[in-house]
Biopython code that builds the backbone (N, CA, C, O; Angstrom):
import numpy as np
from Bio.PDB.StructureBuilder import StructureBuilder

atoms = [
    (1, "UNK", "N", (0.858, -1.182, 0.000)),
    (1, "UNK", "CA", (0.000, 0.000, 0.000)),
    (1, "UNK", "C", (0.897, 1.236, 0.000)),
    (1, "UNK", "O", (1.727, 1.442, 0.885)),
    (2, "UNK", "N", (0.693, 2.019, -1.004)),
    (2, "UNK", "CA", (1.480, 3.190, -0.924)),
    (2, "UNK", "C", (1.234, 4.358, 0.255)),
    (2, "UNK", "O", (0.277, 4.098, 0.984)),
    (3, "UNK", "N", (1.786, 5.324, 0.488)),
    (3, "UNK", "CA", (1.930, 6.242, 1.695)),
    (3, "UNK", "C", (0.660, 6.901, 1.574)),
    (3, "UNK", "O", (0.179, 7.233, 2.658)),
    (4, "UNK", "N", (-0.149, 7.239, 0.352)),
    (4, "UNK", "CA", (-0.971, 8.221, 0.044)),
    (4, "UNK", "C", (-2.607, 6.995, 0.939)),
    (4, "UNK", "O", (-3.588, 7.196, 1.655)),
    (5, "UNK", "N", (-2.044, 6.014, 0.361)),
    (5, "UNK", "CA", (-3.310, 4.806, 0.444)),
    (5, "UNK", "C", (-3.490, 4.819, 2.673)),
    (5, "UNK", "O", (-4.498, 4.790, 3.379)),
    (6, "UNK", "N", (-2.110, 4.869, 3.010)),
    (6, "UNK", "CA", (-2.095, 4.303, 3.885)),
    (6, "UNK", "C", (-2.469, 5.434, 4.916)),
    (6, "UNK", "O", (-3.242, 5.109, 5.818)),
    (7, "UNK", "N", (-1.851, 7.139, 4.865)),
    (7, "UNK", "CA", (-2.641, 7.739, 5.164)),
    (7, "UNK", "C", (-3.959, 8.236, 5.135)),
    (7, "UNK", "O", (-4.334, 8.912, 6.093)),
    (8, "UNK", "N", (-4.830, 7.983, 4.067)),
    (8, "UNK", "CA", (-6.222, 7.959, 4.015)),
    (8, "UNK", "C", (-6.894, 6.991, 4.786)),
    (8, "UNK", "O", (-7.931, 7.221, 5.409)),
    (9, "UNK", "N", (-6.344, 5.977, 4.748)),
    (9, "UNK", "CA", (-7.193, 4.282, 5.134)),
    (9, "UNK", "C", (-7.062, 5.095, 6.724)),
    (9, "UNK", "O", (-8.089, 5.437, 7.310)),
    (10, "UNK", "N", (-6.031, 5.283, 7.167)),
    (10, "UNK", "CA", (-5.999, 5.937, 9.004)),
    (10, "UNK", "C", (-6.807, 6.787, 9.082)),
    (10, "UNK", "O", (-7.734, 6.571, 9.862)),
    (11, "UNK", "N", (-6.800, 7.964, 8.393)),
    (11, "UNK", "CA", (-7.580, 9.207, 8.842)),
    (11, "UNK", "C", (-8.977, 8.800, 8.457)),
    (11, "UNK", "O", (-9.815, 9.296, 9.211)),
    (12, "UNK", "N", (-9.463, 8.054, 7.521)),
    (12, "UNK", "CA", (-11.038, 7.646, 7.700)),
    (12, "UNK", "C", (-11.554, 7.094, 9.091)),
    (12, "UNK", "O", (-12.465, 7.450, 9.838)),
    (13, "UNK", "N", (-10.426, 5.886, 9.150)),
    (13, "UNK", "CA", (-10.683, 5.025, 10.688)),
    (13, "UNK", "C", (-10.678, 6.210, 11.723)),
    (13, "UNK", "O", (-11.633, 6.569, 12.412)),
    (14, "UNK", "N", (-9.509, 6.705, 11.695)),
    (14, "UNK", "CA", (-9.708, 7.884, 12.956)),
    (14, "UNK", "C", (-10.795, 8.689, 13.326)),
    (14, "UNK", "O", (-11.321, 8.950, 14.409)),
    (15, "UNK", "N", (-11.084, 9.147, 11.723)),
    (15, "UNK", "CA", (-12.206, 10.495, 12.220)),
    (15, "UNK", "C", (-13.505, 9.549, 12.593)),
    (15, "UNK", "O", (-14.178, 10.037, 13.500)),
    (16, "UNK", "N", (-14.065, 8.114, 12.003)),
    (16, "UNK", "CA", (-15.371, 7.254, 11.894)),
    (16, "UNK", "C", (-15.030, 6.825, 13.713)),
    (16, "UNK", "O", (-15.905, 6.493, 14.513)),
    (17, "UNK", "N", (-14.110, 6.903, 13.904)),
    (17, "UNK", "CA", (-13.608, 6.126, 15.841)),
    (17, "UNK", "C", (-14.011, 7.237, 16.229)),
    (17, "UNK", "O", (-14.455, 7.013, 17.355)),
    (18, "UNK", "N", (-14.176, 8.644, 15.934)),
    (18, "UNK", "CA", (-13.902, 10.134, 16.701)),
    (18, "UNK", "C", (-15.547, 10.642, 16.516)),
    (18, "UNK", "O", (-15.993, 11.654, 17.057)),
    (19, "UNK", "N", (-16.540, 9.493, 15.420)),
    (19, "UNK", "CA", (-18.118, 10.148, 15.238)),
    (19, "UNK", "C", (-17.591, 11.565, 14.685)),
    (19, "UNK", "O", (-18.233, 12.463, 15.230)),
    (20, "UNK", "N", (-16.730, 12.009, 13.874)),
    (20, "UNK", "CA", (-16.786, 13.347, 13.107)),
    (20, "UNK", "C", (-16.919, 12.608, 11.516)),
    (20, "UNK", "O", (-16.427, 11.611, 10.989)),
    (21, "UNK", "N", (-17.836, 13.652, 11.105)),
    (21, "UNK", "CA", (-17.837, 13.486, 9.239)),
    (21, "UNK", "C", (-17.191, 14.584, 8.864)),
    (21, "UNK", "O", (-17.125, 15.571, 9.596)),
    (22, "UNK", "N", (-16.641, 14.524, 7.670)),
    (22, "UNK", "CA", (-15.736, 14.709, 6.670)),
    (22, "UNK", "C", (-15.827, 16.421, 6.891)),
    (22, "UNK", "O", (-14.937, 17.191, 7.250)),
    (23, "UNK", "N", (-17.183, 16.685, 6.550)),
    (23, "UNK", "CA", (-17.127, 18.102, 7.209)),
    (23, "UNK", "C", (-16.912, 18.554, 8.669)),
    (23, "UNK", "O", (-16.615, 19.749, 8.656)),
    (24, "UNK", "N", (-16.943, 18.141, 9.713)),
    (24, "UNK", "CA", (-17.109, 18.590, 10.694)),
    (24, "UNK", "C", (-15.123, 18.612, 10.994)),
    (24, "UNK", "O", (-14.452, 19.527, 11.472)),
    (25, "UNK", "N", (-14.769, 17.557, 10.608)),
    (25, "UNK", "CA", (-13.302, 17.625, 10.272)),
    (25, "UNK", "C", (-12.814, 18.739, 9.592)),
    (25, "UNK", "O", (-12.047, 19.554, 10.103)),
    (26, "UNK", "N", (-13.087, 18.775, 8.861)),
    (26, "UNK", "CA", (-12.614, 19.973, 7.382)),
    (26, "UNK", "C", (-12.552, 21.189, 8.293)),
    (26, "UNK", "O", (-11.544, 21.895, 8.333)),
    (27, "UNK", "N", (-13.586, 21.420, 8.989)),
    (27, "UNK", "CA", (-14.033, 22.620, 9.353)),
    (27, "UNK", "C", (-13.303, 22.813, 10.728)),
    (27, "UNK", "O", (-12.902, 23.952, 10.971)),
    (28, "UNK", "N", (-13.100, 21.887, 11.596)),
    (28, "UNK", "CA", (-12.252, 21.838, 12.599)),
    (28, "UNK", "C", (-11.029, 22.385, 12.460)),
    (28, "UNK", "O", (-10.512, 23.347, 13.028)),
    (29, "UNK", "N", (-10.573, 21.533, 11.504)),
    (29, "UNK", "CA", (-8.903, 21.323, 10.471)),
    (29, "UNK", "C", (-8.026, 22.927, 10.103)),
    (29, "UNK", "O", (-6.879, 23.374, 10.149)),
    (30, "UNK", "N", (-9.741, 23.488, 9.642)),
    (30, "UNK", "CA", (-9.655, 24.790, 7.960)),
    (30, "UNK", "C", (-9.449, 23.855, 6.752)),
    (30, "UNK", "O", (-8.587, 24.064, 5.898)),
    (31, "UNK", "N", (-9.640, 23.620, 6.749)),
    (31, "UNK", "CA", (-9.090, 22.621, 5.299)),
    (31, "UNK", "C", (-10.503, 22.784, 4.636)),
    (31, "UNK", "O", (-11.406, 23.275, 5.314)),
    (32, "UNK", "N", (-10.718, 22.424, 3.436)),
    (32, "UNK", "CA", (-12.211, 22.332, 2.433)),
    (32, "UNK", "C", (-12.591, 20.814, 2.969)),
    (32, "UNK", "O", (-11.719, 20.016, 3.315)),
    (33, "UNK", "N", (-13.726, 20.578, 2.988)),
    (33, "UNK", "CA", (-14.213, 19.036, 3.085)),
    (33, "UNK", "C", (-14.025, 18.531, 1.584)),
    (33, "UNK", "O", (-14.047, 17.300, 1.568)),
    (34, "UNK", "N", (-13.875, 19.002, 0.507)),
    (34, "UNK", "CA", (-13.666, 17.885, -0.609)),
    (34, "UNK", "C", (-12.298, 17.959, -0.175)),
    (34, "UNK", "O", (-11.932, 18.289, -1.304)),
    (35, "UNK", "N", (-11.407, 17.944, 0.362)),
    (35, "UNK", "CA", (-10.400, 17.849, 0.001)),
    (35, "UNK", "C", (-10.032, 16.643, 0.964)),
    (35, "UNK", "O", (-9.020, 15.943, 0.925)),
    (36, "UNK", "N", (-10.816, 16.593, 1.601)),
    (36, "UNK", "CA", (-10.525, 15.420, 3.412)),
    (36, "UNK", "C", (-10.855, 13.896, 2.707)),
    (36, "UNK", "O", (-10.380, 12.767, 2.832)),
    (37, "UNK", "N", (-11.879, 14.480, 1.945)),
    (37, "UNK", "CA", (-12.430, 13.267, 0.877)),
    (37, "UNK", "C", (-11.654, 12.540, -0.257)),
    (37, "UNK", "O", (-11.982, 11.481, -0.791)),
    (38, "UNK", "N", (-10.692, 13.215, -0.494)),
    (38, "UNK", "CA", (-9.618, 13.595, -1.452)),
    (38, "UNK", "C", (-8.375, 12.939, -0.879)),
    (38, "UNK", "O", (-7.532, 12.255, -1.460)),
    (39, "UNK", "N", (-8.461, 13.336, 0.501)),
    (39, "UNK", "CA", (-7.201, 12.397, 1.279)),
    (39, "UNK", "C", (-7.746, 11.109, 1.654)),
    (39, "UNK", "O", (-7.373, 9.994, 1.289)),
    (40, "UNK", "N", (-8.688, 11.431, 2.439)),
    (40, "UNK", "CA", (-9.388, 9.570, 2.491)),
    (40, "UNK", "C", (-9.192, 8.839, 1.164)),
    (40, "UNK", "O", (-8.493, 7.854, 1.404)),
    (41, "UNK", "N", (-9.461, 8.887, 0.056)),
    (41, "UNK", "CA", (-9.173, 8.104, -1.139)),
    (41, "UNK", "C", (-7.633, 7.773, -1.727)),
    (41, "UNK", "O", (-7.316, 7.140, -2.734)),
    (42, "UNK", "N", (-6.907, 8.353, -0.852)),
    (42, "UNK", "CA", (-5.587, 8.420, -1.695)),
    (42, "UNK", "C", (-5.145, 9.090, -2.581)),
    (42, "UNK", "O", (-4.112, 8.704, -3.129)),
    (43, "UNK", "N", (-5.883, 10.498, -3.073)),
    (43, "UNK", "CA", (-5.876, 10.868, -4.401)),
    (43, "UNK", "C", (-4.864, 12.381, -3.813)),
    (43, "UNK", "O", (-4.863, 13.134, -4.787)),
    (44, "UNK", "N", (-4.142, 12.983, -2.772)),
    (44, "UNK", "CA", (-3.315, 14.353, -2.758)),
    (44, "UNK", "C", (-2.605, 13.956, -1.861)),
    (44, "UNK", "O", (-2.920, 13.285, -0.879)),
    (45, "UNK", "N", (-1.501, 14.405, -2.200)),
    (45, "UNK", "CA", (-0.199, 14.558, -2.001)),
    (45, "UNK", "C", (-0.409, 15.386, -0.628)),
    (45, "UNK", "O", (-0.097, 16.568, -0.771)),
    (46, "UNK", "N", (-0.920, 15.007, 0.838)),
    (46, "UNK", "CA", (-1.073, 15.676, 1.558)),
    (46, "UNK", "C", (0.142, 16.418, 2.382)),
    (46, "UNK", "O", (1.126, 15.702, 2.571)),
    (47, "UNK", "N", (0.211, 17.894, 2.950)),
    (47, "UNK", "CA", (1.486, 18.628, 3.231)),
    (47, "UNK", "C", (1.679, 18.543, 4.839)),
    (47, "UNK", "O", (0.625, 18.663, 5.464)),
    (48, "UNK", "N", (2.690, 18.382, 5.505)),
    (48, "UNK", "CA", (2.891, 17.906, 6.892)),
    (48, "UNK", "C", (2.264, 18.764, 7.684)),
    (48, "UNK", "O", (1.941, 18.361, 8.802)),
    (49, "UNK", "N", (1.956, 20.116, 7.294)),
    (49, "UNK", "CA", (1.195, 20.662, 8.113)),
    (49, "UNK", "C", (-0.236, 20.411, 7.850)),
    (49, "UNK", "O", (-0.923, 19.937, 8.755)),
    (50, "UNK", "N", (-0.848, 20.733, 6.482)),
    (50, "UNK", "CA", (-2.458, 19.640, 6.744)),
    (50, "UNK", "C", (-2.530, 18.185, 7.535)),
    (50, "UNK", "O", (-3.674, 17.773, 7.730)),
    (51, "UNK", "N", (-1.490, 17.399, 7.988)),
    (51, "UNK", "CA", (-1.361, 16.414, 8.685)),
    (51, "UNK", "C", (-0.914, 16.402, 10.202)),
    (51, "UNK", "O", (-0.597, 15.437, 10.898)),
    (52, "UNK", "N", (-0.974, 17.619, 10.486)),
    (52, "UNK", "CA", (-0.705, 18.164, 11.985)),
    (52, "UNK", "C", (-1.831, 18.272, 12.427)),
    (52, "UNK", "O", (-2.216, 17.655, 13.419)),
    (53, "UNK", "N", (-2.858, 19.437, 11.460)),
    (53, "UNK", "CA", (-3.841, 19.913, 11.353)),
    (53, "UNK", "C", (-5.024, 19.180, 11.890)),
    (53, "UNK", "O", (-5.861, 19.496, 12.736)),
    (54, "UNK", "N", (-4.824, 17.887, 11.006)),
    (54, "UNK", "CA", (-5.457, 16.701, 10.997)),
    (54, "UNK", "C", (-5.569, 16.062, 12.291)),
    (54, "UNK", "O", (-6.511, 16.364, 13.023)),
    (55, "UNK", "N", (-4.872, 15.373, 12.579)),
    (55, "UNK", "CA", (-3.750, 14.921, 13.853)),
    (55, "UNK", "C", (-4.082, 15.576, 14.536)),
    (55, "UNK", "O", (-4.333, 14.773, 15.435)),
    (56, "UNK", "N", (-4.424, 16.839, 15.066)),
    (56, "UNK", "CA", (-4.788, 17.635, 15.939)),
    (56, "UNK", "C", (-6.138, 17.730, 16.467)),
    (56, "UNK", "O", (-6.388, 18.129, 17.605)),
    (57, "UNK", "N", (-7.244, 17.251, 15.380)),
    (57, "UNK", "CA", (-8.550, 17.754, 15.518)),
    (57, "UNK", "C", (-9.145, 16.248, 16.139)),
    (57, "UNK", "O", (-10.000, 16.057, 17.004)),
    (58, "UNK", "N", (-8.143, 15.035, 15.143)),
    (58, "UNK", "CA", (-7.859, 13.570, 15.673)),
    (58, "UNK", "C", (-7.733, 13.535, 17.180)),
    (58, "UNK", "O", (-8.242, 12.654, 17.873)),
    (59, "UNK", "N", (-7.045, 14.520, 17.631)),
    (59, "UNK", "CA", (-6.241, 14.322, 19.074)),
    (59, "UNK", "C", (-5.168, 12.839, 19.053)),
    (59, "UNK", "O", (-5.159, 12.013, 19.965)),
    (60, "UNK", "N", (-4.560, 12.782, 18.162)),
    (60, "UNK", "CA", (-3.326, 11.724, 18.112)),
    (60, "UNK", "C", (-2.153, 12.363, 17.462)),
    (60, "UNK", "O", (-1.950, 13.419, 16.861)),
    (61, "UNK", "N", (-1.511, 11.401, 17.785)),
    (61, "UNK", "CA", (0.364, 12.003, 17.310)),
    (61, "UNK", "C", (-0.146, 11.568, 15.442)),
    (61, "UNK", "O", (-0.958, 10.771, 14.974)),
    (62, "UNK", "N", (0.801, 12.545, 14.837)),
    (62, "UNK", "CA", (1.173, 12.477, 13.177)),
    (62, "UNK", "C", (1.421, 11.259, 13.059)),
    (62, "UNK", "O", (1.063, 10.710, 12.017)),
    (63, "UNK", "N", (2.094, 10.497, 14.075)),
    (63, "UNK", "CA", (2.634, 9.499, 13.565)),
    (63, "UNK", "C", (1.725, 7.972, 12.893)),
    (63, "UNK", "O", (1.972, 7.127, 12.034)),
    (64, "UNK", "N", (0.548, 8.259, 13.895)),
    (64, "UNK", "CA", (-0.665, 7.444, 13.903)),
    (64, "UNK", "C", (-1.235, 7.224, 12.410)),
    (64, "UNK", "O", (-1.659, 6.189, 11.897)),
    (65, "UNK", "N", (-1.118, 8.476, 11.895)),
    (65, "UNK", "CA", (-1.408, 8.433, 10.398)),
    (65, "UNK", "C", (-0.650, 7.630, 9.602)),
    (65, "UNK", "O", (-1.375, 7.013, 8.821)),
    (66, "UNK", "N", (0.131, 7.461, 9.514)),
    (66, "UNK", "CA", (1.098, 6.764, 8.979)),
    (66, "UNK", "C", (1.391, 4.952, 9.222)),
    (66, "UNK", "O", (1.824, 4.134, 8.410)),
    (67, "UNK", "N", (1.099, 4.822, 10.195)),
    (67, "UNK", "CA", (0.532, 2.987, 10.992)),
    (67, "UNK", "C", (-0.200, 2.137, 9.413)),
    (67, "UNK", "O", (-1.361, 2.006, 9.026)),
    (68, "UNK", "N", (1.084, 1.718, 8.858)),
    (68, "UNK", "CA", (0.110, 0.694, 7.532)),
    (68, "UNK", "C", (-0.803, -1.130, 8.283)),
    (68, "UNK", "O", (-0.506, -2.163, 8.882)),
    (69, "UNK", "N", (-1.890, -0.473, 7.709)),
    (69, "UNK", "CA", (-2.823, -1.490, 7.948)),
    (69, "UNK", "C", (-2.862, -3.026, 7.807)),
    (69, "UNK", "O", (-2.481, -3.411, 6.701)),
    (70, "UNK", "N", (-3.123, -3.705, 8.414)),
    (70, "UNK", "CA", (-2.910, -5.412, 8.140)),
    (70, "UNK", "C", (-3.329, -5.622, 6.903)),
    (70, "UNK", "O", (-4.240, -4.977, 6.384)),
    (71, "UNK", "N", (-2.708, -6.513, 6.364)),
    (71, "UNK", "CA", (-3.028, -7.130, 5.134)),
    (71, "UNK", "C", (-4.297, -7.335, 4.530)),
    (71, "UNK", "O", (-4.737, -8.430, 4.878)),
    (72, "UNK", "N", (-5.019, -6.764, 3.812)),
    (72, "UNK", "CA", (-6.346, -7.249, 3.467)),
    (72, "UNK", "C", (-7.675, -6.954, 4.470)),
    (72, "UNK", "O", (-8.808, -7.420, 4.595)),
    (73, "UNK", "N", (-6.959, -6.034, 5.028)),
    (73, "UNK", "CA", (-7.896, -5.520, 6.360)),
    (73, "UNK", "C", (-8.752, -4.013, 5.375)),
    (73, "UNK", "O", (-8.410, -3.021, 4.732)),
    (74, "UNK", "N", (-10.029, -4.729, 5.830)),
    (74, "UNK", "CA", (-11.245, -3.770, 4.898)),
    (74, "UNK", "C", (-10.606, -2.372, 4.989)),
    (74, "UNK", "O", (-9.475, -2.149, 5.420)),
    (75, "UNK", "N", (-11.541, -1.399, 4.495)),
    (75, "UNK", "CA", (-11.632, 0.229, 4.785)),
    (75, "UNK", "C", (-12.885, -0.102, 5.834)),
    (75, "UNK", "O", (-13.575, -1.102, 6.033)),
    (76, "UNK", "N", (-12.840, 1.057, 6.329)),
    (76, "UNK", "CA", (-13.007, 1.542, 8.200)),
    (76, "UNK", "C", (-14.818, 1.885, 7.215)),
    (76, "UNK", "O", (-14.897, 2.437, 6.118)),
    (77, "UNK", "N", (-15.999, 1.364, 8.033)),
    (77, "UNK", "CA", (-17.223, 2.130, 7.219)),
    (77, "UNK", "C", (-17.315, 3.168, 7.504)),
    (77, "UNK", "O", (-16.673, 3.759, 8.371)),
    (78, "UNK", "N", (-18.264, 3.635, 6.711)),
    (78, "UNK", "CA", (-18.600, 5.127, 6.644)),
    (78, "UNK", "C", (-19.467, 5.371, 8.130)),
    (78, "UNK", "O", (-19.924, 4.412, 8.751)),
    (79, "UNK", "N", (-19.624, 6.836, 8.610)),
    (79, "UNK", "CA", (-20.703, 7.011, 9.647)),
    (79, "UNK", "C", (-22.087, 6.902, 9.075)),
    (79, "UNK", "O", (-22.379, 6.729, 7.892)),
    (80, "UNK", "N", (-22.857, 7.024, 10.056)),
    (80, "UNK", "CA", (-24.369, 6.893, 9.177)),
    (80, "UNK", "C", (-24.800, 8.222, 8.684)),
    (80, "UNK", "O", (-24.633, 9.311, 9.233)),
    (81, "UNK", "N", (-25.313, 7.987, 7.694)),
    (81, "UNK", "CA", (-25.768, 9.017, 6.848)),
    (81, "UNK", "C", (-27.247, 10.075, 7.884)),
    (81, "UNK", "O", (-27.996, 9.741, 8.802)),
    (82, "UNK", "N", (-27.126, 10.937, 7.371)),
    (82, "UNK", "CA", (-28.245, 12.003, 7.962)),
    (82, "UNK", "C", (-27.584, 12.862, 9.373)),
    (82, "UNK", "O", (-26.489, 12.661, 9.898)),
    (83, "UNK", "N", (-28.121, 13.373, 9.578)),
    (83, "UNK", "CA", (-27.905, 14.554, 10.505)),
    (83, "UNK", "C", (-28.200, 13.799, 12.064)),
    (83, "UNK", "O", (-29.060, 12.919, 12.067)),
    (84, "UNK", "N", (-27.641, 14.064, 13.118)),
    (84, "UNK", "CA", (-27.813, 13.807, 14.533)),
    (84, "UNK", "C", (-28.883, 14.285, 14.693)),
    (84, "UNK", "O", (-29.199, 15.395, 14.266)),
    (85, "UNK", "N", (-29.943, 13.191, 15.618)),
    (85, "UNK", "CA", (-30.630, 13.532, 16.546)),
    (85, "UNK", "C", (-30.809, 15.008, 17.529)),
    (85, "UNK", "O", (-30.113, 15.261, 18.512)),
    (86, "UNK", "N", (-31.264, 15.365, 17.306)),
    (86, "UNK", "CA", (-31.379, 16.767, 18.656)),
    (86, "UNK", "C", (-31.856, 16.579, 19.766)),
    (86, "UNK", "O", (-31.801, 17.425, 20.659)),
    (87, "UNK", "N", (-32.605, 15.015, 19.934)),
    (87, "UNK", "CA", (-33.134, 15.129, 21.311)),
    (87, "UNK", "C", (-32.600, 14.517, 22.060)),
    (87, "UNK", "O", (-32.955, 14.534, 23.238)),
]
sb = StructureBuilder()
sb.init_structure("model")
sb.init_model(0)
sb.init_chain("A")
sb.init_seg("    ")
for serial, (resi, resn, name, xyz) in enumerate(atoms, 1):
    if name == "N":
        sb.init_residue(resn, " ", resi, " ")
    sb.init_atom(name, np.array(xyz, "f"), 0.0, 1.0, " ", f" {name:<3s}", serial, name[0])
structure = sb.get_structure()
């Protein structure tokens, strides 16, 4: 798994362990939410400080991001779709 694969596959698991969606991250972060979406997939060249950023809103060390996943070990599911409860 390449570096790009292996940091996305973490930061999905992280933020889905943390109950934040993609926006609520983004927005934590500053970062755009397509772009969180963009790192979850593997698709940008993410910069050590968007990965601090990250890591920060995570509440874990940088390094956590980087932890390559067991062999053949799924992607992390998605949260559930729709908006939280208010009551």
């Amino acid at each position: 798994m390449d570096a790009r694969k292996i940091i996305g596959w973490n930061l999905r698991k992280l933020r889905v362990e943390k109950g934040l969606s993609q926006e609520r991250l983004a927005l934590e972060a500053h970062i755009d939410r397509a772009y969180v979406g963009r790192v979850e997939r593997g698709k940008e060249n993410v910069t050590v400080s968007t990965l601090e950023a990250l890591a920060q809103v995570l509440d874990v060390p940088v390094a956590e991001l980087f932890v390559e996943p067991a062999p053949n070990a799924p992607m992390p599911p998605a949260l559930p779709g729709g908006r939280k409860s208010t009551r």
